[in-house]
C-alpha positions as a printed Julia matrix, in Angstrom:
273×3 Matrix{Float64}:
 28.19    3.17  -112.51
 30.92    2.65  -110.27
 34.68    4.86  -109.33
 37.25    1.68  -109.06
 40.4     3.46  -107.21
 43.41    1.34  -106.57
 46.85    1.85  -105.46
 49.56   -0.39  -107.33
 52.8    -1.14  -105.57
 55.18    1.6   -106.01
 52.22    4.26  -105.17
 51.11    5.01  -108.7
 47.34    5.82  -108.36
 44.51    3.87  -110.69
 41.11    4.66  -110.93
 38.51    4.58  -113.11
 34.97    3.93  -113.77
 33.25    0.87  -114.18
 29.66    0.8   -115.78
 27.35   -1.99  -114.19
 25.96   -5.23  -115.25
 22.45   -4.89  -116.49
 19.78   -7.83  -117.15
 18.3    -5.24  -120.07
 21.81   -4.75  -122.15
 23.33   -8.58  -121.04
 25.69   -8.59  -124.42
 26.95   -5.56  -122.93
 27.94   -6.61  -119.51
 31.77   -7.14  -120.41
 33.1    -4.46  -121.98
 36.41   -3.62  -123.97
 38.74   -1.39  -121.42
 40.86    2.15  -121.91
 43.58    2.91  -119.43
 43.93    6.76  -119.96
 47.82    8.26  -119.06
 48.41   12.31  -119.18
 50.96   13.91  -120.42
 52.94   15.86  -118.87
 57.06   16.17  -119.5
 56.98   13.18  -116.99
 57.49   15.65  -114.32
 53.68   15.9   -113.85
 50.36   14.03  -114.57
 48.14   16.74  -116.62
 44.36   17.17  -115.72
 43.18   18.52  -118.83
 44.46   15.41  -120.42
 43.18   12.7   -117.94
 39.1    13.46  -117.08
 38.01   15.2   -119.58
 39.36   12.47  -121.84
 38.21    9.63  -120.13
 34.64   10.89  -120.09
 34.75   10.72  -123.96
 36.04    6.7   -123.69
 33.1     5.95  -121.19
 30.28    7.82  -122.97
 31.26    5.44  -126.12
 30.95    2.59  -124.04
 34.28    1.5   -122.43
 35.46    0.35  -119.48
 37.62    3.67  -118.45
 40.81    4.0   -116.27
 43.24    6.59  -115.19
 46.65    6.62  -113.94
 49.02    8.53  -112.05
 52.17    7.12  -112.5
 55.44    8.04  -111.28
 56.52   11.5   -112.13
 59.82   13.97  -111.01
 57.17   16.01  -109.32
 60.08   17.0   -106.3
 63.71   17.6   -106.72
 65.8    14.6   -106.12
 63.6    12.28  -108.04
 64.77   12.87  -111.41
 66.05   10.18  -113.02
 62.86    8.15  -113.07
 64.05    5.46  -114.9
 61.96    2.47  -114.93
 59.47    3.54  -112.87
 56.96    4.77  -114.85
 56.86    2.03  -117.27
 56.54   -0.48  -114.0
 53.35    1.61  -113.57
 51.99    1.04  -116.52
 52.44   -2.2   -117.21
 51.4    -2.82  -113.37
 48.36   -1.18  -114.03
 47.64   -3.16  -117.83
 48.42   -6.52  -115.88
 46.21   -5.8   -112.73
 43.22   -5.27  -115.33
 43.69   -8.42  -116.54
 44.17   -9.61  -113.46
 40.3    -8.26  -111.9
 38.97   -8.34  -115.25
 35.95  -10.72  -114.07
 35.72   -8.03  -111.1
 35.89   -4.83  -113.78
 33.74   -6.74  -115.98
 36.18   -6.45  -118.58
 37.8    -7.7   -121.58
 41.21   -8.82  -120.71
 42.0    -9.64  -124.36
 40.45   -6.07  -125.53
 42.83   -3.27  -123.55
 43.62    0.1   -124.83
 46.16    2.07  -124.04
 45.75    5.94  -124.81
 48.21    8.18  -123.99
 49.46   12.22  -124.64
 52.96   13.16  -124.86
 55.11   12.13  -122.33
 52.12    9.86  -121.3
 52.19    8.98  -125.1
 56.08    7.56  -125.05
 54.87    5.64  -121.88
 51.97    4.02  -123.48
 54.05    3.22  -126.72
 56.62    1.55  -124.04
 54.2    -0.72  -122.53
 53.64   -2.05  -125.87
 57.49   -1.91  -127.45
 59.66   -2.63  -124.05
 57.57   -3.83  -121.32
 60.73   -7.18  -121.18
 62.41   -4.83  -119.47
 60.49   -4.34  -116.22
 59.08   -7.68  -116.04
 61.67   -8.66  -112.88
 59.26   -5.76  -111.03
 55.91   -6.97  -112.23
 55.11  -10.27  -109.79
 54.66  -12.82  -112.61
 52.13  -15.03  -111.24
 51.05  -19.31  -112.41
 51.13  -18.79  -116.11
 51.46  -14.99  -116.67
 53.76  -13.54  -119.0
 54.88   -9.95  -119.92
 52.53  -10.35  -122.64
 49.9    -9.88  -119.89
 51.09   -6.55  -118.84
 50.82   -4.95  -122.53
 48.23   -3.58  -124.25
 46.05   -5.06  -126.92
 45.69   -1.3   -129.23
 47.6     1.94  -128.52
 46.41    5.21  -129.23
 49.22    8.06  -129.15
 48.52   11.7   -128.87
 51.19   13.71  -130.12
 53.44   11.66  -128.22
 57.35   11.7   -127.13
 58.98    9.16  -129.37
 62.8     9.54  -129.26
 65.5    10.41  -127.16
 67.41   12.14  -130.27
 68.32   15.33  -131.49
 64.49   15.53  -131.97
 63.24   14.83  -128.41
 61.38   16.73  -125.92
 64.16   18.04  -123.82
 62.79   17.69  -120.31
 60.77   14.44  -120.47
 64.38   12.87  -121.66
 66.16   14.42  -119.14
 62.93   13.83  -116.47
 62.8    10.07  -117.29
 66.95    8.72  -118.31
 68.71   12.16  -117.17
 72.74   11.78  -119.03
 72.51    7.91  -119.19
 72.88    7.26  -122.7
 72.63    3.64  -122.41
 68.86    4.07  -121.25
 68.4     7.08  -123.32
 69.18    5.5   -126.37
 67.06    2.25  -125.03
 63.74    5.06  -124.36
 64.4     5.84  -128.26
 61.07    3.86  -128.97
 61.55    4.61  -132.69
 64.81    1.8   -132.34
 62.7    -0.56  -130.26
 59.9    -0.99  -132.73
 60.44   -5.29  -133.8
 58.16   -7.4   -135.55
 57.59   -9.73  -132.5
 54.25  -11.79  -132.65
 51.27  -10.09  -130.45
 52.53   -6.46  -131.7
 49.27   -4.16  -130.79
 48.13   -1.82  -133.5
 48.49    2.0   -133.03
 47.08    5.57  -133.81
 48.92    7.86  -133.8
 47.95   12.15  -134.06
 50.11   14.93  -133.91
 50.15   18.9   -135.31
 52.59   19.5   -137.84
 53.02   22.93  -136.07
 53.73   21.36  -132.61
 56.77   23.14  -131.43
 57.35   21.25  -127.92
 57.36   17.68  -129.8
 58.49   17.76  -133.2
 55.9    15.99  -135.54
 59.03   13.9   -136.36
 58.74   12.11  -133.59
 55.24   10.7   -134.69
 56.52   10.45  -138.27
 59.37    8.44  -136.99
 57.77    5.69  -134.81
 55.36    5.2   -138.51
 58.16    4.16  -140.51
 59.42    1.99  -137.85
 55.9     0.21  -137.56
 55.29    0.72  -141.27
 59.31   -1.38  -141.88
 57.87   -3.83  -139.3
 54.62   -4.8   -141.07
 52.91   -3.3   -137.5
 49.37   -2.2   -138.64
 48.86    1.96  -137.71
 46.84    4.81  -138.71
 48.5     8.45  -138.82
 46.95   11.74  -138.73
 48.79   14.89  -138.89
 46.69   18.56  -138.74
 48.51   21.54  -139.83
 47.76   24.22  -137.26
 47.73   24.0   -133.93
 50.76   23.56  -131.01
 51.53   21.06  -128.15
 49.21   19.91  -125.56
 45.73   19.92  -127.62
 44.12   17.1   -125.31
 40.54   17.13  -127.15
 41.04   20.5   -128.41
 37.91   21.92  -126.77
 37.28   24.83  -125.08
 37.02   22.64  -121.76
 40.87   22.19  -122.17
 41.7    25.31  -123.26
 42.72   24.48  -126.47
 39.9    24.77  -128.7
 40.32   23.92  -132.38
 37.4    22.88  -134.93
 39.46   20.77  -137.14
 41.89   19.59  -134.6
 38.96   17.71  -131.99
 38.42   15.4   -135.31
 40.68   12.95  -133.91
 38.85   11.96  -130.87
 36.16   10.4   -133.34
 38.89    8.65  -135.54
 40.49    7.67  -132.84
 37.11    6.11  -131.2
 35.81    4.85  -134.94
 39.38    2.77  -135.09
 39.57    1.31  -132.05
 35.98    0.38  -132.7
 36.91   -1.48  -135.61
 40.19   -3.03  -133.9
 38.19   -4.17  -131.16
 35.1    -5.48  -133.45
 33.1    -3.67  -130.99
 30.16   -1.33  -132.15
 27.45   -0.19  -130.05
């Protein structure tokens, strides 16, 4: 096993773990890839939501990343803007671009994000066009090559709207309501060719992130023909990461979703171990 650490322009921090090549398990040497981002009201990057997840993506026999991406962790840098989603989609392109070096499927990425981190990850895959001026196209590369091949959404930040989680709108577009209403995912969902599929979870008692934001980004994928799997759980509020006591957040029913979420991407990716 090896800890990959990188740091992408703009200072956002990637690092991961990358299992080695083995003559014994040779069909198993290149591996399909998760790039893990935390929630956490884009003013911070949360720990119980980056690790502790990752760990689960490795022991099921990813290629595992983690990213610290731009956040309004100190007065004065509110507005973020763009920034975060040049992270990402940094961070999705340099896979691709060490993917021999990772030992990695470039054409096999995940994207798995909570919350705030959940809205970013659904933006690499709905709006990356927009940042591609600040991605260093190289040859033959496209934006294409800086989105993700599956998403997987944890009670995640959708809109901007009446509905929105207050401070990772303000955090992330502040009272521009021209890129407010353009980080209103739920509008940007189009049936362009190379859409990724996505699961999506949230708790129908969540009061941080109304479960209307998940509902809302279904029936734009669902209008689009976009293939997605939704599951809602009744009980439970904002923040669950794996819903384990680890986290602090321990639920019985709730921690179901880390195996759905691992038995669909499993089937997305044809990959079975």
């Amino acid at each position: 096993m090896q800890l990959y650490e990188h740091t992408l322009p703009g200072g956002a921090w990637l690092r991961g773990w990358v299992r080695d090549a083995s003559e014994a398990m040779p069909d198993y040497n290149v591996r399909p890839a998760v790039l893990v981002l935390p929630g956490g009201g884009y003013a911070r990057c949360s720990d119980r939501e980056s690790d502790p997840v990752g760990a689960q993506f490795l022991a099921a026999g990813y290629q595992v990343f983690l990213l610290d991406y731009t956040v309004a962790d100190a007065p004065g840098k509110a507005p973020l803007r763009y920034a975060p989603l040049t992270d990402a989609a940094r961070a999705v392109l340099h896979l691709r671009r060490h993917a021999d070096e990772l030992r990695l499927d470039p054409g096999r990425i995940a994207v798995c994000g909570f919350s705030a981190g959940g809205h970013l990850a659904a933006c690499t895959a709905l709006i990356a066009a927009d940042v591609e001026g600040e991605l260093g196209l190289r040859g033959t590369e496209r934006v294409l090559d800086a989105q993700p091949n599956a998403v997987i959404l944890s009670y995640p930040v959708v809109t901007t709207g009446p509905l929105t989680h207050p401070g990772s709108a303000a955090n992330l577009a502040g009272e521009d309501k021209a890129l407010r209403a353009r980080f209103s995912l739920e509008n940007q969902v189009t049936g362009a060719p190379g859409a990724p599929p996505f699961f999506i979870w949230h708790t129908v008692a969540d009061g941080s992130v109304p479960v209307e934001n998940s509902l809302m980004l279904a029936q734009a994928l669902q209008k689009q023909g976009i293939s997605y799997e939704l599951h809602l759980f009744p009980t439970g509020g904002h923040g669950g990461s794996l819903c384990t006591n680890e986290v602090g957040k321990p639920s019985a029913r709730n921690r179901a979703w880390m195996p759905l979420a691992l038995s669909w991407l499993a089937d997305v990716f044809d990959y079975h171990l």
